[in-house]
C-alpha positions in Angstrom: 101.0 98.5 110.7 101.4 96.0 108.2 101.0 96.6 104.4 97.6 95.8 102.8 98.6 92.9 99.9 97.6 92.6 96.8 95.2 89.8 97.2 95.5 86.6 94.3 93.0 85.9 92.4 92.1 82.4 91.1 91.2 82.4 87.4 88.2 82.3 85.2 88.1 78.6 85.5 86.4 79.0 89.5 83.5 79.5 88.2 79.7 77.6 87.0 80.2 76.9 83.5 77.1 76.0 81.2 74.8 73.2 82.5 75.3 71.3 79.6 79.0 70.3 80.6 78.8 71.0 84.2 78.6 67.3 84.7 81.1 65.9 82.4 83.6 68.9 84.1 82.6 68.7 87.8 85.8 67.0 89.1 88.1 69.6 87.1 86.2 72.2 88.7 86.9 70.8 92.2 90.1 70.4 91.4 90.7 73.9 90.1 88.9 75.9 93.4 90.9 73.1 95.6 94.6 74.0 93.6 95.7 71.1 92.3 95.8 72.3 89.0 97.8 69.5 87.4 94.6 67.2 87.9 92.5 70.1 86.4 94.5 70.1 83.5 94.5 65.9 82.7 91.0 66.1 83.3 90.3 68.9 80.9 92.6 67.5 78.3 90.6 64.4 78.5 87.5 66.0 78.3 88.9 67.7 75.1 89.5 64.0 73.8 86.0 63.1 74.4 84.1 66.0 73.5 86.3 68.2 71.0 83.0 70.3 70.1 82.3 71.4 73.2 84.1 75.3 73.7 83.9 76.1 77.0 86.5 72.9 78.0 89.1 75.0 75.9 88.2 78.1 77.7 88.6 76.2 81.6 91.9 74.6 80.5 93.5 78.5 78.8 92.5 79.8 82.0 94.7 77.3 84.2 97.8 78.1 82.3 97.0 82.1 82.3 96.7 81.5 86.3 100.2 79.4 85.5 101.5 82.2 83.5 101.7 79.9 80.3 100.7 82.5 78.5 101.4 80.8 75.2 99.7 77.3 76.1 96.4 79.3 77.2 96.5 81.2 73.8 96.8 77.6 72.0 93.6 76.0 73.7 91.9 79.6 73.5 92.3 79.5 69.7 91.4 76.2 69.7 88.5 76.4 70.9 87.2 79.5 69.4 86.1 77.5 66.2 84.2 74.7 68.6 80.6 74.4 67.6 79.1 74.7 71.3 80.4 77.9 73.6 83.1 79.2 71.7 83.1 82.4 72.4 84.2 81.7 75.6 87.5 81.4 73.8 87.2 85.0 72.7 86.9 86.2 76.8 90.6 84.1 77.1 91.9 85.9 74.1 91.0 89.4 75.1 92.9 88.3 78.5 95.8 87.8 76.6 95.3 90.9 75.1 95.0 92.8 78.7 98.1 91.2 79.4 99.9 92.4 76.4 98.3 95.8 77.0 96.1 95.5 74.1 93.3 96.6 75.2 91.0 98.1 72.1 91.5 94.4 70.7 90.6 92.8 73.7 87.1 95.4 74.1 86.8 94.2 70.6 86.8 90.6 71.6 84.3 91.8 74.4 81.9 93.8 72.5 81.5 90.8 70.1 81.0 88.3 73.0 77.8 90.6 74.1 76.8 91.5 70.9 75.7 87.7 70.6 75.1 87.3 74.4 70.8 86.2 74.9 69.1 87.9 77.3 69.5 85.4 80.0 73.6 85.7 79.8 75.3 86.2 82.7 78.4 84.2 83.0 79.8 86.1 80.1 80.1 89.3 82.1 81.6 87.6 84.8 84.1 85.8 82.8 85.1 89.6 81.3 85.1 91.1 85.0 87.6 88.3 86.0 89.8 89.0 82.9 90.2 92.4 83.6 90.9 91.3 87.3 93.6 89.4 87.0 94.9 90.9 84.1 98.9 91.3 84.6 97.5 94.9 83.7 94.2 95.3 86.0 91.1 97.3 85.1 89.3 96.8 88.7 86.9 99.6 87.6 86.4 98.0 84.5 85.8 94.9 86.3 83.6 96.2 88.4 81.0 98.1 85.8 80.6 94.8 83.9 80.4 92.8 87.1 77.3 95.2 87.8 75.9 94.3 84.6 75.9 90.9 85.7 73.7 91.7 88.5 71.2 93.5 86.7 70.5 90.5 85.2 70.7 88.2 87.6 71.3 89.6 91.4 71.7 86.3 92.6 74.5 85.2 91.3 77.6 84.3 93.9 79.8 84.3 91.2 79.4 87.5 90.3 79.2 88.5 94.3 82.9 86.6 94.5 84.2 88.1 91.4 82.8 91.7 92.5 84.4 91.2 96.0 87.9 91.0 93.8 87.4 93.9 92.2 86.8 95.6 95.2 89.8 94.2 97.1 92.1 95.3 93.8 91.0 98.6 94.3 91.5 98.5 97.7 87.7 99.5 98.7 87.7 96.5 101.6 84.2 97.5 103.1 82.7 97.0 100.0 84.3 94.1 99.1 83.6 92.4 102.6 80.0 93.2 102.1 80.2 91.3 98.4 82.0 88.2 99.3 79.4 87.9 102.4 76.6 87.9 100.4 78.1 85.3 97.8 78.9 83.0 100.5 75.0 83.4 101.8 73.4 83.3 98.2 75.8 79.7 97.8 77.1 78.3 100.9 79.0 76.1 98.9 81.4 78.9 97.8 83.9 78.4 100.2 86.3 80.9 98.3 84.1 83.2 99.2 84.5 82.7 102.9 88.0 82.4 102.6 88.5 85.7 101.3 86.5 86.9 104.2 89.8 85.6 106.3 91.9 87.3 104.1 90.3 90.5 103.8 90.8 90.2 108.5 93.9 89.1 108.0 95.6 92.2 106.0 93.2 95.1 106.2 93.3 94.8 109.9 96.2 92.5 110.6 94.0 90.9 112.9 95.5 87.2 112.7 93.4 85.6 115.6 90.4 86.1 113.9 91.4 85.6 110.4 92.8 81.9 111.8 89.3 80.9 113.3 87.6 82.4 109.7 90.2 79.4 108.2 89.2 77.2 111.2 85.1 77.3 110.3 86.1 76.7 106.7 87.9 73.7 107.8 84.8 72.7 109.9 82.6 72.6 106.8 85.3 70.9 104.9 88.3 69.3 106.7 90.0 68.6 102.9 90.2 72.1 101.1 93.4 73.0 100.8 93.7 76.6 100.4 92.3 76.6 103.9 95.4 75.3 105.2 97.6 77.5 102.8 96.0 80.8 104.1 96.6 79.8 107.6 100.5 79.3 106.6 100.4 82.3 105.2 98.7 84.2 108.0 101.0 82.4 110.9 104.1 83.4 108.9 102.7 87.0 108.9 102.0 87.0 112.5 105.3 85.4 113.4 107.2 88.5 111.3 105.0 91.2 113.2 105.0 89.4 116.9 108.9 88.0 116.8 108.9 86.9 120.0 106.7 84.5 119.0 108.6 83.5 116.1 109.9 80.1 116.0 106.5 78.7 117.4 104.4 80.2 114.9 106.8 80.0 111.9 106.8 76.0 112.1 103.0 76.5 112.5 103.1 78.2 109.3 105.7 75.3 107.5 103.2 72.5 109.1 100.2 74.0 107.7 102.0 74.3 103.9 103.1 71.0 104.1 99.3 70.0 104.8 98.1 71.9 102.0 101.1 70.5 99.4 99.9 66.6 100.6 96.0 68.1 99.7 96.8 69.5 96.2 100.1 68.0 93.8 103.3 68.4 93.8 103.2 69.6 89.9 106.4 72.5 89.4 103.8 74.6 89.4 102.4 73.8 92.9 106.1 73.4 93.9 106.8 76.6 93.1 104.7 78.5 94.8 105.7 76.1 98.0 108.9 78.0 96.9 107.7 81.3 97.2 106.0 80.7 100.6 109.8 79.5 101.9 111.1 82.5 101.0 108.3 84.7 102.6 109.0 82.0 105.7 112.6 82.6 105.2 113.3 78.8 105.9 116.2 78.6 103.1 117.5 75.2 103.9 113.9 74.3 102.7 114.1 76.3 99.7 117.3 74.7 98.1 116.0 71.4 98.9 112.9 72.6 96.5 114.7 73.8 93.9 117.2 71.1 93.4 113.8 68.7 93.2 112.1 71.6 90.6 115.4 71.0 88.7 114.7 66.9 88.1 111.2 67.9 87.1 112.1 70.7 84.6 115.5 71.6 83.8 115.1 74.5 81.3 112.3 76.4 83.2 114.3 79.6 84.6 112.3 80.4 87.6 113.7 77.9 89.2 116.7 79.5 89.2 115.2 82.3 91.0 115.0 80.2 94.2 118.5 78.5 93.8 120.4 82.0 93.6 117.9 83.2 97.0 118.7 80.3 99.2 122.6 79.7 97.7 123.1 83.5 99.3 121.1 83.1 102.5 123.1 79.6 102.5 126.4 81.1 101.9 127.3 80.0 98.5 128.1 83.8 97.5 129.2 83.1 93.8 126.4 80.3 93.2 124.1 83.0 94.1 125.7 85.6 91.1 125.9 83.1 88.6 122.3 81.6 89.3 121.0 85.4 89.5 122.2 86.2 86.5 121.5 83.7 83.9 118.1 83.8 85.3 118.0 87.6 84.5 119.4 86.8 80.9 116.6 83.9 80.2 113.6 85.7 81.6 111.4 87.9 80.3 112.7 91.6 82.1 108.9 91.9 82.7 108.7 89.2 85.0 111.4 90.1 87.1 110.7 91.7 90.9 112.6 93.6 93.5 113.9 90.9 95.1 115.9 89.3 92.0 117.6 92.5 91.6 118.1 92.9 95.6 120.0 89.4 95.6 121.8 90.2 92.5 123.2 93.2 94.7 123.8 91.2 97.5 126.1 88.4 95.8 128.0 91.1 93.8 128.5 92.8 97.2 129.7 89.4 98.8 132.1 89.1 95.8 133.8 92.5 95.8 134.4 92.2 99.7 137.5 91.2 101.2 139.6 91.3 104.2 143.4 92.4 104.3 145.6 91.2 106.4 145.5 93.7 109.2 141.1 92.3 109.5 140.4 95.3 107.9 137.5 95.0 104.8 138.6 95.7 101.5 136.6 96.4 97.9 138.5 94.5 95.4 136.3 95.7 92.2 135.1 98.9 93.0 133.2 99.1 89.7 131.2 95.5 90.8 130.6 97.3 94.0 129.3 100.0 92.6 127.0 97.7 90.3 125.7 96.3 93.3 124.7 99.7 95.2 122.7 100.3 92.1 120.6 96.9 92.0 120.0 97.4 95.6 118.6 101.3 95.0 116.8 99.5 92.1 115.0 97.0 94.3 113.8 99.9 96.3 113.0 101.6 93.4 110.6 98.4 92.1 109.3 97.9 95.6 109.2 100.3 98.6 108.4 97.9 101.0 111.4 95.5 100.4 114.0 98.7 102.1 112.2 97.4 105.5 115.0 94.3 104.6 117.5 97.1 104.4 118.9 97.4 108.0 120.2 94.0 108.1 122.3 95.0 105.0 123.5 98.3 106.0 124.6 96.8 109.7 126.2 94.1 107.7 128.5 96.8 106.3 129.1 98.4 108.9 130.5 95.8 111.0 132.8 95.6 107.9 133.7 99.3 108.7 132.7 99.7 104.9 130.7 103.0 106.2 129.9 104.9 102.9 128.5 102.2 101.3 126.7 101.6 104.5 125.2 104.8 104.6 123.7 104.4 101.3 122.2 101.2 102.0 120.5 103.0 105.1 119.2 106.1 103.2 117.3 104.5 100.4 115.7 102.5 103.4 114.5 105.9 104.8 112.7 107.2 101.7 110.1 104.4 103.0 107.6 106.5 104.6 106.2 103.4 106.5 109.9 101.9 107.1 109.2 99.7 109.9 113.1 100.5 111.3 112.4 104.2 110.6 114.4 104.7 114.0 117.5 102.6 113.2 117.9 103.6 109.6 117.5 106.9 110.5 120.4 106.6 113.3 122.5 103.7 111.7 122.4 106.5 108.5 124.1 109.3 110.7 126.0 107.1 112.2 127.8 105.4 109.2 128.3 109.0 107.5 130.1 110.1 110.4 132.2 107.3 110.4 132.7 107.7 107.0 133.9 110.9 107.5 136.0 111.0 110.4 138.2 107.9 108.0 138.4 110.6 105.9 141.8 112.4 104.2 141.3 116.6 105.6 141.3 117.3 102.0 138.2 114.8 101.3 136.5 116.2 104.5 135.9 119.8 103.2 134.1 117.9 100.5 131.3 116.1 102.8 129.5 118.8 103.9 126.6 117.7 102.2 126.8 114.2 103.4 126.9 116.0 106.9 123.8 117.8 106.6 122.3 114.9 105.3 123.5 112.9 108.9 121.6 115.8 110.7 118.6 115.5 109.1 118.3 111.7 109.8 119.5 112.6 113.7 116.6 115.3 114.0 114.0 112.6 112.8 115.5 110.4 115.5 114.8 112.7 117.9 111.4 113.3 116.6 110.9 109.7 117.0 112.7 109.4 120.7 113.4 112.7 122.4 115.3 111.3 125.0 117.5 109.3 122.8 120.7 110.0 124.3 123.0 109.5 121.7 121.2 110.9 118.8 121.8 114.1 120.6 125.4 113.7 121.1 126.4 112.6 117.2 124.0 115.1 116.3 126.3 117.3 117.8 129.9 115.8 116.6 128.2 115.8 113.5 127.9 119.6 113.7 131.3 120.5 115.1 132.5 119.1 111.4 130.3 121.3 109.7 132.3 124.2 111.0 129.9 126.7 110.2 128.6 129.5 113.1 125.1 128.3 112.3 126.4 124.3 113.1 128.5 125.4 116.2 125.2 126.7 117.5 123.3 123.2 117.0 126.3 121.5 118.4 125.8 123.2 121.4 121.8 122.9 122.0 122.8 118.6 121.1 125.3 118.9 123.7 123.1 120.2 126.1 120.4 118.4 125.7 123.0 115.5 125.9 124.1 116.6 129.4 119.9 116.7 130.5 119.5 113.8 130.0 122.5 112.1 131.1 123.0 113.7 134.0 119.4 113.3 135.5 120.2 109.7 135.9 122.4 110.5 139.2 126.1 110.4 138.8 126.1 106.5 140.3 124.4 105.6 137.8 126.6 106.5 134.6 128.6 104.2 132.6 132.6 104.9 132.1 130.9 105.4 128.3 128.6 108.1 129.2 131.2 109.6 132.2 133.7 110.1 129.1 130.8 111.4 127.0 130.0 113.9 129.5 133.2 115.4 129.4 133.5 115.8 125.9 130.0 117.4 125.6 131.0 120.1 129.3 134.3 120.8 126.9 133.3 120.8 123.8 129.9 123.2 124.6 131.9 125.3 127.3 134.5 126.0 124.3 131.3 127.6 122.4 129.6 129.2 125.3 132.9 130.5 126.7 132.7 133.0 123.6 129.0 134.3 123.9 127.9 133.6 127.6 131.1 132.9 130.0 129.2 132.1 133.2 127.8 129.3 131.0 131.0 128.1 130.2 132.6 128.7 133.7 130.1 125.6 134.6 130.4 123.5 131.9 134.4 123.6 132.5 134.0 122.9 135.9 131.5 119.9 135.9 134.4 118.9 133.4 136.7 119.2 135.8 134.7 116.9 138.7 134.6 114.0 136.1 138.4 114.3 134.4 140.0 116.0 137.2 143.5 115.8 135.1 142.0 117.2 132.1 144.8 119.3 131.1 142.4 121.4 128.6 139.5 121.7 130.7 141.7 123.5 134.0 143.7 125.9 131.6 140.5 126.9 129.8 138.9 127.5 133.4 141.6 129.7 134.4 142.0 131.8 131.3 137.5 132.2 132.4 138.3 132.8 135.8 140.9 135.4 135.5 
């Protein structure tokens, strides 16, 4: 199933603003629902120039660089234009934003309760701007949002802005039905609100993962207007989903997805800002080539804003350049604000430290040459879980990384924290890889670190038994399971090693003897020994078999025919 998203909002600045200046700002506006926020923002500034008393201009252009997260530009327009003559307490809405953000929020209801206090009876927009600021608060009140949004309606039920804006609130708290229903009846109250209908494609797209119909929802947008962008950029979006849930469909619908992001960059401009998120979509696309080639042209355009650094320490690792990666991760997490910083920056940071502590001796065997820098790295990579759940489904590749370098505790690490998902997508693999590198792990072992890892054992059971729970006739679940118990040495353990080994032999053995692998003809012996050694103490005519099947597949088994004659005696 895939996860629901957190659905992004666009700002304050989507929506009808006073009829007064609707004329004057009509082409920021289009610009603003269309995403080329650069224009929006030289058109605003000019507008500014030209009519410096009017408040609400102030408001549009604060709201851009909230959506920008320019948190301290927005603040300098908002206070700006708090002291116009005409709509200034639109300013105030802005400000209390800020406020949410900073998690202020009895000033920012302050800021709110003056804003209504002066509000005429006929005010609506107000109430809608305040919905929108709790919305897309970096700290959202969506039930906030949605009692003011109500309000709105009282007054004016309408209103497709407050339909759209209500639709959010109901998406951020993750009632679809009821958002579905509210961005429906915007879009039929103003057909012109194609946001609206977009969201109806997104709302298909991850509630229901149902990508056909979400595309056509993008198509019939594109019918009605072949030129709005975030058409194309949902449909990017929703081909690079499909393509990650339908992988043998991959490659033809991720460069569907790449085509249609290119089409929406040419619609909007290629502002850092814009470039940026063209960044983010590489990484969800995982076309890393692409990403470096982004970053390095970020870099001419802004050399001092750390983001960018963010992308140039992802697509240096995925491109092999292990200690650009580190030093890229790490000044970024030194200039950025630890607030803004996500799973995945302290997932790579692991990942470099990991490539840069790993080496090979002579004899091809891998080697930790900082074992405290290893260690650091474990811990960013249990941190990423710990910041984001979802990201352990990236975990297997990692922990089979490892494993092929035969580093098998670190390995089984790796695959544990990617089974505390409880919708890990490789729940199966995790669960097995995670057995099998503990195992591993301890069969390298010195005897007197052995006696030690009896936990780590039982911890390799339990990820065996949810194998089985998951494929009860996986084969070889059932026979590690049962190695796994011979090491635990305990009467309980010796009795589980024998029901794995039997259930081993079922379902080996049903597949006809000419139809076994020297692998599972080898296996078979072991498990026949190995159980008859157990049986031969508690049920002997038990073990008198298992010896003998022994026997027909190893028939110089010098074990197997003394233990058969010390039975049959």
């Amino acid at each position: 199933m895939i996860k629901i998203e957190k659905f992004k909002f666009l700002g304050l600045s989507l929506l009808l603003f006073g009829a007064a200046n609707a004329q004057d700002a009509e082409q920021a506006k289009r610009a603003i629902d269309a995403e080329k926020y650069q224009n929006a923002k030289n058109n605003l500034k000019s507008l500014i120039t030209s009519k410096s008393d009017e408040g609400k201009n102030y408001f549009l252009l604060g709201d851009v660089y909230l959506k920008q997260e320019e948190q301290d530009s927005a603040a300098l327009y908002f206070n700006k234009g708090k002291n116009a003559k005409r709509d200034a307490e639109y300013n105030l809405i802005g400000l209390a934003h800020i406020d949410l953000n900073n998690g202020n929020t009895s000033a920012a209801q302050a800021k709110f309760k003056e804003v209504e206090d002066d509000m005429r009876r006929k005010d609506v927009e107000q109430y809608v701007y305040m919905g929108r600021a709790y919305i897309n608060s970096d700290k959202p009140n969506y039930d906030k949002a949605i009692a003011i949004l109500k309000k709105a309606l009282e007054k004016d039920s309408k209103n497709a802005q407050a339909y759209l804006s209500l639709g959010d609130a109901y998406v951020g708290s993750e009632m679809y039905n009821e958002a579905y229903k509210a961005y429906r009846t915007a879009f039929n109250l103003d057909n012109s609100v194609l946001r609206a209908k977009l969201q109806l494609g997104v709302i298909t797209k991850n509630t229901r993962a149902a990508f056909p119909e979400a595309i056509k929802e993008f198509n019939n947008i594109l019918a009605i207007d072949s030129k709005y962008g975030p058409a194309y950029r949902e449909l990017a979006e929703t081909y690079s989903l499909w393509a990650n849930t339908d992988t043998s469909k991959y490659n033809e619908y991720i460069k569907k997805a790449l085509d249609y992001y290119e089409k929406y960059m040419q619609l909007t401009d290629y502002s850092l800002n814009s470039r940026m998120r063209h960044a983010d979509f590489l990484v969800l696309a995982k076309d890393y080539k692409a990403l470096e080639a982004e970053a390095k042209k970020m870099q001419e355009l802004d050399k001092v804003n750390p983001r960018i650094l963010r992308y140039l320490s992802y697509s240096a690792y995925e491109n092999g350049n292990y200690e650009g990666s580190l030093t890229a991760m790490e000044e970024f997490i030194a200039k950025v604000d630890p607030n803004r910083l996500i799973a995945r920056d302290y997932l790579y940071l692991g990942l470099a430290k990991l490539a840069s502590t790993v080496s090979t001796d002579e004899e091809g065997n891998s080697i930790i040459t900082d074992q405290a820098v290893f260690d650091a790295a474990i811990e960013d990579i249990k941190k990423a879980a710990e910041m984001d759940i979802e990201i352990t489904n990236e975990y297997n590749a990692i922990g089979k990384k490892l494993f092929k370098q035969r580093l098998y505790g670190p390995a089984s690490i790796v695959f544990e924290v990617a089974t505390t998902n409880p919708e890990n997508r490789n729940a199966f693999y995790d669960n097995f890889y995670l057995a099998y590198s503990i195992y591993y792990d301890h069969v390298n072992k010195s005897e007197e670190d052995r006696k030690l890892n009896l936990e780590r054992l039982m911890v390799a059971d339990g990820a065996l038994t949810k194998v089985i729970e998951l494929s009860p006739e996986a084969q070889d679940a059932f026979l590690f399971k049962a190695r796994i118990n011979q090491y635990m040495q305990t009467e309980e353990a010796y009795v589980e090693m024998a029901k794995a080994y039997d259930e081993y032999v079922r379902i080996v053995s049903a597949k006809g003897a000419d139809q076994l692998s020297d692998g599972e003809r080898k296996n078979l012996v072991e498990a026949y020994s190995n159980a008859g050694a157990y049986y031969a103490v508690i049920e002997k005519e038990k073990a008198v078999e298992y010896f003998t099947k022994a026997l027909e597949l190893a028939p110089e088994d010098e074990y197997v025919k003394n233990e058969l004659e010390r039975l049959q005696k």
